[in-house]
C-alpha positions in Angstrom: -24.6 -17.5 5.8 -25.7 -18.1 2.1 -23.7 -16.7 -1.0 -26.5 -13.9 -1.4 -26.4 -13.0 2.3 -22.1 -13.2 2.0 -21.7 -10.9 -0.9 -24.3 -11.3 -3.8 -26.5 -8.6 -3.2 -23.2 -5.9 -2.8 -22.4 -3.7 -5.8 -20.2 -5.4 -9.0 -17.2 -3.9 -7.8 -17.5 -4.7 -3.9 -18.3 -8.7 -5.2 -15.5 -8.7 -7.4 -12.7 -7.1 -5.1 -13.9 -9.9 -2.6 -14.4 -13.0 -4.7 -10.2 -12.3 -5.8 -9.2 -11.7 -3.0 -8.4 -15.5 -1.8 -5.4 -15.3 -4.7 -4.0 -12.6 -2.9 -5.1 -14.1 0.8 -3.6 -17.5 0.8 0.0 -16.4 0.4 0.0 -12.4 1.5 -1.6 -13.8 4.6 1.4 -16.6 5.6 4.1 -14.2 3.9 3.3 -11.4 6.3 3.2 -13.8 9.2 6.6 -15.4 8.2 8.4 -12.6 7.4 10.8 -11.8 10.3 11.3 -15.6 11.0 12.4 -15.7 7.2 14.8 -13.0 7.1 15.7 -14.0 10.7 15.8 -17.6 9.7 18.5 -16.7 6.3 20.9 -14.9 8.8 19.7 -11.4 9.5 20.2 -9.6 12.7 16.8 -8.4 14.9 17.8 -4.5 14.4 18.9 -5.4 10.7 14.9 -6.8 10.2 13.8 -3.8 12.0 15.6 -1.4 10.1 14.4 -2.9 7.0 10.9 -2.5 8.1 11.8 1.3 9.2 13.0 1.7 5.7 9.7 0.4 4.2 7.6 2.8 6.5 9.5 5.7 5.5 9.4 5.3 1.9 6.0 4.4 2.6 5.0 8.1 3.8 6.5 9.6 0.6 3.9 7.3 -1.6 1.1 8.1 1.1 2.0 11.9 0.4 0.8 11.2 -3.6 -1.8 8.5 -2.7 -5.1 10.1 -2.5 -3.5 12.6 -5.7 -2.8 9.9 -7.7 -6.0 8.0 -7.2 -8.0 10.6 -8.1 -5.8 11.3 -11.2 -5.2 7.8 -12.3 -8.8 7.0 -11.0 -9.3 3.8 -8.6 -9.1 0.8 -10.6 -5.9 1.7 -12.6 -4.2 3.1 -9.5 -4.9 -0.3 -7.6 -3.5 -2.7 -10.5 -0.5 -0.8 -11.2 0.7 -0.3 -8.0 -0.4 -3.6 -6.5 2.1 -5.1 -9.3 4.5 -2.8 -8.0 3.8 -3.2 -4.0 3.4 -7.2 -4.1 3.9 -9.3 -7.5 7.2 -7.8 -8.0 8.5 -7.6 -4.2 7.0 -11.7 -3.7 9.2 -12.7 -6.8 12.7 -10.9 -5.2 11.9 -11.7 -1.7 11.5 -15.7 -3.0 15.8 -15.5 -4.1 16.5 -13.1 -1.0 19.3 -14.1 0.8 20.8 -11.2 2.6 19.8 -7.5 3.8 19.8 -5.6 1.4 17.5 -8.0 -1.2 15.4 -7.7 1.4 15.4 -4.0 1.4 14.7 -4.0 -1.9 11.4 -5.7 -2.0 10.3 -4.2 1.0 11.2 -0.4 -0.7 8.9 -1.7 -3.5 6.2 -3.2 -1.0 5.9 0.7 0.9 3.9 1.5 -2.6 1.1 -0.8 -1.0 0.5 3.1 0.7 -1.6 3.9 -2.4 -3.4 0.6 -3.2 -4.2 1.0 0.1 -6.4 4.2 -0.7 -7.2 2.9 -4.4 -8.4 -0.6 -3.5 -10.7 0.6 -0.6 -12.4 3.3 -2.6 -12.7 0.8 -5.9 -14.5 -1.7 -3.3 -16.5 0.4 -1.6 -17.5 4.0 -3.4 -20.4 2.8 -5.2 -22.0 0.5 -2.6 -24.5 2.1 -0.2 -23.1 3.4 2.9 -24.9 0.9 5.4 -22.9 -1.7 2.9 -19.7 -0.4 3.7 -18.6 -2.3 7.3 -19.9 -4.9 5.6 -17.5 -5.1 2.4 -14.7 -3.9 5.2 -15.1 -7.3 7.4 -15.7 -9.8 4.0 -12.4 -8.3 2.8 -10.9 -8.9 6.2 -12.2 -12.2 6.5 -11.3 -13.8 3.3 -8.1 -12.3 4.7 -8.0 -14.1 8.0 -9.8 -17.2 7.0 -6.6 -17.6 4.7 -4.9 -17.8 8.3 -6.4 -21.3 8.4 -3.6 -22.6 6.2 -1.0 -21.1 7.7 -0.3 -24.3 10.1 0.4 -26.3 6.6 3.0 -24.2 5.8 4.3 -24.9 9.3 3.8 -28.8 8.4 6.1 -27.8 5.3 8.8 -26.0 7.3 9.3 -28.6 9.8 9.4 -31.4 6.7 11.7 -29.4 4.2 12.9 -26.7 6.6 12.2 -23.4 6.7 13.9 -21.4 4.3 13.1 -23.7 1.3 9.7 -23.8 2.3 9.4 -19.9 2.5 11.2 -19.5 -0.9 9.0 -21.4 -2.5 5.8 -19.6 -0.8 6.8 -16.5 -1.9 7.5 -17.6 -5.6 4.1 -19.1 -5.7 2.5 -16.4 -4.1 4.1 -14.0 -6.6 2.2 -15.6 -8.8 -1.0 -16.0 -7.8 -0.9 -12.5 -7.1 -0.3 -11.8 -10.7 -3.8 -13.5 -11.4 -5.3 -11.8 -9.1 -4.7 -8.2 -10.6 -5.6 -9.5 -14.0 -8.5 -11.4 -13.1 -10.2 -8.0 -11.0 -8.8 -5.4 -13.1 -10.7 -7.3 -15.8 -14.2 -7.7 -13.9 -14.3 -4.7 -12.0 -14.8 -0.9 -13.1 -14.2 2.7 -12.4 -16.3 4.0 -9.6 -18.5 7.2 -10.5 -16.7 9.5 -7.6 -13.3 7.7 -9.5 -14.5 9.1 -13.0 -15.7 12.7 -11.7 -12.5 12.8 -10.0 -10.4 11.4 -13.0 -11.9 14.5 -15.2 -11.7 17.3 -12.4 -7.8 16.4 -11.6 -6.6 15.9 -14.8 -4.8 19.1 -15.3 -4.3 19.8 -11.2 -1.1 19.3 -10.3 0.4 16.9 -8.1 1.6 19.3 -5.8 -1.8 21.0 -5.5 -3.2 17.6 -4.7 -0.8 16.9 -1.8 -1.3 20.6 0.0 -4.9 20.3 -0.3 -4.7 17.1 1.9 -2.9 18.8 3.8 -5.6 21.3 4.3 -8.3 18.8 4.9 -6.5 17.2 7.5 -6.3 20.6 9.2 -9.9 21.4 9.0 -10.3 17.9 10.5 -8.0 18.9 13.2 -10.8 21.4 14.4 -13.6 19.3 14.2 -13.8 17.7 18.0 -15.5 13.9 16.2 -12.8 13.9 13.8 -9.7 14.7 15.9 -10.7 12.0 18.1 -11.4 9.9 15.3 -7.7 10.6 13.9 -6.3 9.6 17.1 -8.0 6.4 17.4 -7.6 5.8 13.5 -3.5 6.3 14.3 -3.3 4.7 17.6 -5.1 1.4 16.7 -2.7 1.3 13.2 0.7 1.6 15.3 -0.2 -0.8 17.5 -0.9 -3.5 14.7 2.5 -2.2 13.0 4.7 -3.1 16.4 3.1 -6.8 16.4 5.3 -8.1 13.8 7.6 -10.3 16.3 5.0 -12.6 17.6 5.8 -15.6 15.6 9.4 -15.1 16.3 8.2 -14.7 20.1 6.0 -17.7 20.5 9.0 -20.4 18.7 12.3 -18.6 19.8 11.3 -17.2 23.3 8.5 -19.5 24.7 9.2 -22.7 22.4 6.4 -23.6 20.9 6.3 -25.3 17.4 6.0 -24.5 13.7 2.4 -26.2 13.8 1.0 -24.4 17.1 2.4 -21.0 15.9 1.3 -21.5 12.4 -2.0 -22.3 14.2 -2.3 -18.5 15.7 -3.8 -17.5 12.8 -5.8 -20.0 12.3 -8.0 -19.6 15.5 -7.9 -15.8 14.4 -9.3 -16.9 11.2 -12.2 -18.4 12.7 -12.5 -16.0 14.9 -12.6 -13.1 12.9 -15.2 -15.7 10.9 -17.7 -15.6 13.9 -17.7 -11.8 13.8 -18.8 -11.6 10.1 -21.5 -14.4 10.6 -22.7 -13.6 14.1 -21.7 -10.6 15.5 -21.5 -8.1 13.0 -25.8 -9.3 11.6 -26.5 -9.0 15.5 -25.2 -5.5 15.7 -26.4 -4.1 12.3 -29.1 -1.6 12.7 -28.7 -2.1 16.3 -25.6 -0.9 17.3 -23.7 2.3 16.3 -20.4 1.6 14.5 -18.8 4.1 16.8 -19.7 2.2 19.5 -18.9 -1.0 17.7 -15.1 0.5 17.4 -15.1 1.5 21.0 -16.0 -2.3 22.6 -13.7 -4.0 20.0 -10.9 -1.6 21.0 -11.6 -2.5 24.6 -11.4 -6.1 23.0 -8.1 -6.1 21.6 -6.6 -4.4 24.4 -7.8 -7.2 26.7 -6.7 -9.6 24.5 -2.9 -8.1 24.4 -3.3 -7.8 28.7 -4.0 -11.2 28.7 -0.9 -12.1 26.6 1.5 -10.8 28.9 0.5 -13.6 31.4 1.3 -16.4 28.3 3.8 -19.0 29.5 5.0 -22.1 27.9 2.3 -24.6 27.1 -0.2 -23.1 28.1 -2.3 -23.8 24.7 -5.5 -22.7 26.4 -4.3 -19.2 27.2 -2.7 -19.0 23.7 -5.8 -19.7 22.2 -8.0 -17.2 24.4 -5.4 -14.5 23.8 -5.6 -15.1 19.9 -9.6 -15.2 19.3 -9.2 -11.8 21.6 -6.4 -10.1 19.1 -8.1 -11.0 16.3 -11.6 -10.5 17.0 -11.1 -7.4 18.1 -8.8 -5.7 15.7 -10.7 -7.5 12.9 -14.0 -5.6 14.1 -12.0 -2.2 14.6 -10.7 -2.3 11.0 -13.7 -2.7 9.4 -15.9 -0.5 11.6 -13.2 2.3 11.9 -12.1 2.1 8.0 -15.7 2.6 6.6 -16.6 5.2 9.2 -13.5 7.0 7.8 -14.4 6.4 4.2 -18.1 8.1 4.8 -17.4 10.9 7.2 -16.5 13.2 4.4 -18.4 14.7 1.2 -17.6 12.5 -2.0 -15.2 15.0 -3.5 -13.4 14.6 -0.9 -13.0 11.3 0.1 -9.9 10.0 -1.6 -7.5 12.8 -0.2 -9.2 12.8 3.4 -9.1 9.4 3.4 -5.1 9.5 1.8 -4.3 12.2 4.3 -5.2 10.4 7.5 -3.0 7.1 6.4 0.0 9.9 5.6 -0.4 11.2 9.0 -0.2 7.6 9.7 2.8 6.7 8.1 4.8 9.8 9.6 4.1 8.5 13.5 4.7 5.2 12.0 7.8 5.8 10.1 9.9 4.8 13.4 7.6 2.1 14.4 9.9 -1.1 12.9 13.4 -0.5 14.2 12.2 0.6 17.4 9.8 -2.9 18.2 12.9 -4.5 17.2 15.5 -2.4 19.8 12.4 -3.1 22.5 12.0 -7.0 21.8 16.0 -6.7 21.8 15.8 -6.2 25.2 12.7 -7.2 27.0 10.4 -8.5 24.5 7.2 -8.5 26.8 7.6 -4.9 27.0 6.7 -4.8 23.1 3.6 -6.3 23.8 2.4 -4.1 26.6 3.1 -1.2 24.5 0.5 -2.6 22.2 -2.1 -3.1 24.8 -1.6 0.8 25.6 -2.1 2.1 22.2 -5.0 0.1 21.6 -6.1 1.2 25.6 -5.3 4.7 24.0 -7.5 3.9 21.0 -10.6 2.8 23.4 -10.2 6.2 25.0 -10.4 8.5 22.3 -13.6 6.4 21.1 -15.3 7.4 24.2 -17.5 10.9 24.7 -19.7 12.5 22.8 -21.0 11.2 19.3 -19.3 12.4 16.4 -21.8 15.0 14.5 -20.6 15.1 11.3 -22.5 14.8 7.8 -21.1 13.1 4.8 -23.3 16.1 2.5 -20.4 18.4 4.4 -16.7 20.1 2.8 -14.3 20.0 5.3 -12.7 22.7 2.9 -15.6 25.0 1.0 -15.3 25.2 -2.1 -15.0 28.9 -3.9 -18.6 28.6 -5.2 -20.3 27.2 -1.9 -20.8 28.5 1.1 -20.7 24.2 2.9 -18.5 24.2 6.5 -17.9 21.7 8.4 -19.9 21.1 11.6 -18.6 21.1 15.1 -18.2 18.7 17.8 
């Protein structure tokens, strides 16, 4: 695929968000894959790590509560840099000189402010780009994200050269700053979004509080519309079971005994899998395909893919391999389907809280998520993995039935001076 075809005919903000990205990639990618065997590596027990994690997804909820509130206020592109200082410069830098629990805690209670970048960054990326672009700028973001996986396996060639731990410090400490140059360098080529400005002007003077009940209230009317319920479901079922897979590294070198370079080679063969999808599949299916239907096969995907690991034993590369392009393919295609379907199904004045409110309903199932993966892989570790296969079985089956029959013109919530409702499912 050519530079034009990748992301040169996309909107300035959509090109710009993905052409920095790689700064944030290279290291955010191997940090988040590392993470338990580097806090497990310096000491720290399994239900220490998963409390730590439990921690982070609680605080998380509290800055989900504000997120969509403070985008609007703030507007996207200052909400995004600020808080992605806060949520990963600042956390990489004390997570580089952790050596016990509770410097741990500490950049991960920083980290949970990720929760509004999360809604900020999306919206700065996508808002101005036409809504066929959307799945689009989704899977390029995701990519760059993956195809970072492909140098993963050198940081395994580091760790078994210089050891672990030294090699994870000095990840992080790099990573820190490259992630420093990433905000700059996008804060400086990108701009506010029109929906961002509207919004910055028609929440100046609303009050935080307001902002947070009236998510409340869109999540509500959502509740009652059939398309968007099941939506919801699948949105939260498919998260949680990304959330519980954060043990896999520590599964594949302390349980089945594989080493540093064919774990760090997981993501790798995810990488390109995730690779084909944006090149092949997702041209093949544009126009063609529904996205709905695009979530529902990729759910079906991933939860094959997770089946299949419960049969992985040692050395058995092959299997390994097949089970990785299958749980990475599939949630990579589920992501970026299922996020922009959730970014368009509501009228523009409404998009940053709906889309806030759904990742804070998030966050509350989630909160437990963390400490209880760990008391599961405690004691049967396989059972961990099944449970993910289920939620993203769950996933497939709230994607099936009728289509949803929403319209992005429509309020979920009327305002006082129009007479818009929702449609029903």
């Amino acid at each position: 695929m050519t530079r034009r075809g990748f992301v040169g005919d996309l909107d300035r903000n959509a090109r710009y968000c993905i052409y920095t990205e790689p700064f944030w990639a290279i290291f955010g990618t191997a940090a988040l894959y590392y993470a338990t065997l580097y806090m497990e590596s310096v000491g720290l027990s399994t239900v220490a790590i998963g409390a730590i994690l439990s921690a982070n997804l609680y605080v998380a909820f509290m800055f989900q509560l504000v997120a969509g509130a403070l985008t609007d206020r703030m507007g996207r592109r200052r909400a995004t840099f600020w808080f992605d200082v806060t949520s990963w410069v600042v956390p990489m830098f004390v997570w580089a000189f952790s050596h016990n629990t509770w410097m741990f805690l500490v950049g991960y209670l920083l980290n949970a402010s990720s929760k509004i970048v999360n809604v900020s960054f999306w919206l700065l990326a996508t808002e101005d780009s036409r809504e066929e672009d959307r799945p689009r700028i989704f899977a390029a973001i995701k990519v760059v994200i993956m195809f970072a996986g492909l140098l993963v396996p050198v940081v395994g060639l580091f760790m078994d050269r210089y050891g672990t731990v030294p090699t994870l410090r000095v990840l992080f400490f790099v990573g820190g700053l490259a992630m420093l140059l990433h905000n700059l360098l996008r804060h400086r080529y990108t701009v506010e979004t029109r929906a961002g400005s509207e919004a910055m002007e028609r929440h100046a003077d609303t009050r935080l509080l307001r902002s947070v009940l009236d998510g409340g209230k869109l999540l509500r009317a959502a509740g009652r519309h059939a398309a968007l319920r099941r939506l919801i479901l699948m949105y939260v079922s498919s998260f949680v079971a990304c959330q519980l897979n954060i043990f896999l590294a520590v599964y594949l070198s302390k349980n089945l005994g594989y080493g540093h370079l064919v774990v760090g080679a997981v993501p790798a063969v995810g990488a390109l899998a995730a690779l084909f999808c944006y090149t092949v599949v997702m041209p093949r299916a544009s126009g063609r395909i529904p996205a709905a239907a695009m979530v529902r096969w990729s759910l079906v995907t991933s939860c094959a893919g997770w089946a299949l690991f419960l049969l992985l034993g040692r050395g058995e590369i092959v299997l390994l391999c097949v089970c990785a392009v299958l749980t990475s393919a599939g949630p990579f295609l589920v992501e970026s389907y299922r996020d922009a379907i959730v970014v368009s199904c509501v009228h523009t004045g409404e998009r940053a809280a709906f889309f806030a409110a759904v990742q804070t309903f998030t966050a509350v199932v989630s909160i437990p998520t963390g400490y209880l993966a760990a008391v599961v892989f405690d004691v049967r570790p396989l059972l961990l993995f099944a449970a993910i296969a289920a939620l993203y079985a769950f996933a497939a089956a709230c994607s099936f039935g009728r289509s949803a029959s929403y319209r992005t013109d429509i309020r979920l919530v009327p305002r006082s001076d129009s007479s818009d409702t929702v449609g029903t499912s």
